[in-house]
C-alpha positions in Angstrom: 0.0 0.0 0.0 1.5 3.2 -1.1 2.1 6.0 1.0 0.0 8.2 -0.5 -2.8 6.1 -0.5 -3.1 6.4 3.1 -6.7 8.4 4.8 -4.5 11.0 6.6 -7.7 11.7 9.2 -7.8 8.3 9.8 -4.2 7.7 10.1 -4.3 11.0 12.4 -6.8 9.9 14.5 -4.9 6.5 15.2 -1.6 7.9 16.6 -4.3 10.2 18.4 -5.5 7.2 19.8 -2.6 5.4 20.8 -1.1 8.6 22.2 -4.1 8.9 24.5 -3.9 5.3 25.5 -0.6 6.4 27.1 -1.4 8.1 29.2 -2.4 7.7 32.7 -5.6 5.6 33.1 -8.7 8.0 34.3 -12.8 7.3 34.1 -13.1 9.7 30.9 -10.4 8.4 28.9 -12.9 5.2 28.0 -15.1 7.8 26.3 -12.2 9.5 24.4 -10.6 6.5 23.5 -14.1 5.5 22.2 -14.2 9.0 20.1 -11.1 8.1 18.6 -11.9 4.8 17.4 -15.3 6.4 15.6 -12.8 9.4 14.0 -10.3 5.8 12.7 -13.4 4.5 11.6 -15.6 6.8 9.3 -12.1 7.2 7.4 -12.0 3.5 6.2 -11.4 4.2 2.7 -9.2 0.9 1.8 -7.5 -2.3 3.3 -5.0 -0.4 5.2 -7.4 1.5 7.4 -9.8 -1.3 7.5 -6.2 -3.2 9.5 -5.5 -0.2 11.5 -9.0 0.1 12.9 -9.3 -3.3 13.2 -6.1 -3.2 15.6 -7.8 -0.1 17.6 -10.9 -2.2 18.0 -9.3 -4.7 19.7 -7.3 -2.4 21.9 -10.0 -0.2 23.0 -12.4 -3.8 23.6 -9.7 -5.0 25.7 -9.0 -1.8 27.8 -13.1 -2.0 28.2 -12.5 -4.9 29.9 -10.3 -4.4 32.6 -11.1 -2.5 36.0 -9.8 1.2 36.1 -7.9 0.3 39.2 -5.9 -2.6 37.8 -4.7 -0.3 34.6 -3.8 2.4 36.9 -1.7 0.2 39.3 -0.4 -1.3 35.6 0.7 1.9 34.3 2.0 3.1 37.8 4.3 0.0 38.2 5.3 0.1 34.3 5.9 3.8 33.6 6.1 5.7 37.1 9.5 6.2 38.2 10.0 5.6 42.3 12.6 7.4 44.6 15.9 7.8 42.7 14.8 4.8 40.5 13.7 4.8 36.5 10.6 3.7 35.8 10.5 -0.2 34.3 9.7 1.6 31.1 11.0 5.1 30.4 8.4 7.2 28.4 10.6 9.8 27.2 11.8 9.6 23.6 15.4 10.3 24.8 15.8 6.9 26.2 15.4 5.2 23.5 16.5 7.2 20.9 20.2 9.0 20.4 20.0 12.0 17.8 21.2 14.5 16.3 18.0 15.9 15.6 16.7 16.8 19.3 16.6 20.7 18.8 14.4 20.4 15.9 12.2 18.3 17.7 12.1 20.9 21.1 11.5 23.4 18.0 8.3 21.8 17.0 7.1 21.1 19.5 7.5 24.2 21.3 5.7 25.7 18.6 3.1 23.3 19.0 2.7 23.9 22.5 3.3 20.4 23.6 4.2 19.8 26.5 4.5 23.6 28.0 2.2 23.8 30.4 2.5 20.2 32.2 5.2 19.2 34.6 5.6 16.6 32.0 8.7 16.5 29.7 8.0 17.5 25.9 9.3 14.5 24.6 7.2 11.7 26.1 6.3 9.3 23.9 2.3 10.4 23.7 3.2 13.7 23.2 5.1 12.7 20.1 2.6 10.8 19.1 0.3 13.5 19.5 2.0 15.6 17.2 2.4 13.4 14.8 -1.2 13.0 14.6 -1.7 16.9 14.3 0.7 17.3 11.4 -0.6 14.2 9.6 -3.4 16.4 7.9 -1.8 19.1 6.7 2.3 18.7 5.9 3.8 17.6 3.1 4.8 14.3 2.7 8.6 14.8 3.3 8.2 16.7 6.1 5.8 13.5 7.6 8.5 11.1 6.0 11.1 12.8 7.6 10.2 12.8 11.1 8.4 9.6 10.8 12.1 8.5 10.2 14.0 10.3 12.7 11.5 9.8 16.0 9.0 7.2 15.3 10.1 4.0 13.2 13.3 2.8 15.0 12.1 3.9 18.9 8.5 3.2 19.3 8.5 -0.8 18.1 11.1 -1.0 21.1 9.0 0.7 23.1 6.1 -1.3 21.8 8.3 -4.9 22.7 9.0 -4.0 26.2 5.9 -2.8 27.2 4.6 -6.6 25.7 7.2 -8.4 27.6 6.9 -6.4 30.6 3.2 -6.4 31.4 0.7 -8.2 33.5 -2.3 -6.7 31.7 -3.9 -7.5 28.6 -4.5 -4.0 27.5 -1.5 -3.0 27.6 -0.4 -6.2 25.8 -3.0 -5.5 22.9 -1.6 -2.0 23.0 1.8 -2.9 22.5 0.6 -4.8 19.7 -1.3 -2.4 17.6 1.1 0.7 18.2 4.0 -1.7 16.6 1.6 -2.9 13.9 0.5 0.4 13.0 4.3 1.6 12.7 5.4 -1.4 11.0 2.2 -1.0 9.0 3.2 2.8 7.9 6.7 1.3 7.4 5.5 -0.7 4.7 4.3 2.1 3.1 7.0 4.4 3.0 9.5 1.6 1.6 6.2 0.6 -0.7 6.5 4.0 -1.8 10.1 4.3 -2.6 10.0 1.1 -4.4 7.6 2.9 -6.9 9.2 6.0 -7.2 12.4 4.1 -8.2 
């Protein structure tokens, strides 16, 4: 599937979902998460958004099955650091990614806002995420190619592996899956792309 044959909203509204999923579990997030998943859906336009939603589907009918308590305790255990100890899983893009590129990414998302007015730091994975999503509909294709390259396609699958090793919780499992499938997924693309180009 060629790169530009992807539904940009839809494809925008799935890292929009997985970068919500992210975050710390709370009562309303069920209802966003659920928003999300309609925003993937009504963008089906082909066989590759048909597979992404399909992969949301099962995450969000998995985190609608667990208790709200047990995904907080989850997420505090996997991605909460303790007393002068990292967390089991470090959420920050800069641990698991070395580059060159890290004052272009401050850059952008300064610019974006993201991340400025929480005592969280800018690059956490959902916030990357995030705007990813928000430039999805509107830049050019190199610029999406481009970053998609330098933050997304080599950290977040091992992000993605850890969190499957590492958790006792099927959500979180099922997340881990369809975040790396929908990376691997976009990966496909882009090579699919360069292959016809050539």
């Amino acid at each position: 599937m060629n790169y530009n044959k992807f539904n940009r909203a839809g494809l925008s509204a799935a890292f929009s979902f997985y970068a919500r999923a992210l975050t710390y579990p709370y009562d309303e997030m069920r209802h966003e998460l659920q928003h999300q998943f309609r925003e993937v859906e009504k963008n089906i336009e082909n066989e590759y958004d048909n597979t992404v939603a399909s992969r949301i589907l099962d995450v969000l009918n998995t985190y609608q099955g667990e208790e709200m308590k047990e995904l907080q305790t989850e997420y505090t255990r996997l991605f909460t650091p303790r007393k002068e100890q990292e967390p089991l899983i470090p959420l920050r893009l800069s641990d698991w990614l070395k580059s060159e590129h890290w004052d272009d990414l401050h850059e952008h998302l300064f610019e974006a806002g993201v991340g400025v007015y929480s005592n969280e730091y800018p690059d956490f994975i959902s916030h990357i995420l995030e705007y990813f999503a928000s430039i999805l509909p509107y830049e050019d294709e190199e610029s999406i190619r481009t970053f998609f390259d330098r933050y997304l396609k080599e950290p977040v699958p091992k992000l993605c592996e850890r969190i499957y090793k590492n958790s006792n919780v099927n959500f979180y499992k099922e997340y881990a899956k369809g975040l790396h499938d929908l990376i691997h997924l976009m990966q496909e693309a882009l090579e699919n792309d360069d292959d016809v180009s050539n």
